[in-house]
C-alpha positions in Angstrom: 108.1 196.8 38.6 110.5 195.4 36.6 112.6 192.2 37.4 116.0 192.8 37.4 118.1 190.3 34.4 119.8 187.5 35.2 123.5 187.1 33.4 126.1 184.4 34.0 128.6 184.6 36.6 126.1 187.5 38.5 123.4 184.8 39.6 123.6 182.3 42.3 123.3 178.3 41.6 120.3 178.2 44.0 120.2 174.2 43.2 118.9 172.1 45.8 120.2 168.9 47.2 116.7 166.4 46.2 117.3 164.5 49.7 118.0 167.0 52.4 116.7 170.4 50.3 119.6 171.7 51.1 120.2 175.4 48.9 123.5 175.9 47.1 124.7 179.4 47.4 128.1 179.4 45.2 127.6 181.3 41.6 126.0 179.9 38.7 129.5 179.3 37.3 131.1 176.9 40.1 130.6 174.3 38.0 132.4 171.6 37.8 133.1 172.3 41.6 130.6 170.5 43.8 127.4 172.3 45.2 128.4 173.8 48.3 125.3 174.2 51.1 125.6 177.2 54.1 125.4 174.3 56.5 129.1 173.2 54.8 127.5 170.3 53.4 128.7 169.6 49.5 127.8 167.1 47.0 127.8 166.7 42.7 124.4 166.0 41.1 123.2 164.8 37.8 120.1 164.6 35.8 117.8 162.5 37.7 117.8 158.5 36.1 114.1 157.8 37.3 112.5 160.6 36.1 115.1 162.0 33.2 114.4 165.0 34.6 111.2 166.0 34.6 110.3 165.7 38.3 107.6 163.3 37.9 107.6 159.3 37.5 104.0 157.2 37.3 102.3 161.3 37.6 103.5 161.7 41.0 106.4 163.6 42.4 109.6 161.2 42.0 110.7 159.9 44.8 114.7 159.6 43.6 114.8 163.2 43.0 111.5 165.0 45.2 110.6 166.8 42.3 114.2 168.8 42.0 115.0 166.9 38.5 118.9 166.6 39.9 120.1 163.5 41.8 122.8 163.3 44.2 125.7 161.3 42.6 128.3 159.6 44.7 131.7 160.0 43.4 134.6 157.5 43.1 137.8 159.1 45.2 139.8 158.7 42.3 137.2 161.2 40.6 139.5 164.3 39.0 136.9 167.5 37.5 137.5 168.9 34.3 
């Protein structure tokens, strides 16, 4: 059985908050809208600083990040998108 494609705007973010593994279920294009959970929770992410990314620091899951590669960012309220 074949997988079905994936295609912009068709797919779901699916990206996952690193501290409460929350799910986000808002399109792959929401960006730069915040991740938005089923629970109502919402937050930004960025590249993870300890681990750059990869998911591990010192060969062992990072703890900044558990392993997602995405941080949770905390905004300033003056913070405008786009």
């Amino acid at each position: 059985m074949s997988e079905p494609s994936r295609g912009l705007g068709k797919d779901l973010c699916g990206r996952v908050h690193a501290l409460t593994g929350a799910e986000c279920y808002l399109p792959d294009t929401h960006y730069p809208r915040p991740h938005q959970a089923l629970s109502g929770d919402s937050w930004h992410d960025g590249l993870c600083t300890r681990c750059a990314g990869s998911g591990l620091h010192a060969d062992t899951l990072c703890p900044s990040c558990n392993g997602t590669a995405f941080e949770p960012l905390t905004l300033p309220e003056t913070y405008q998108p786009g």
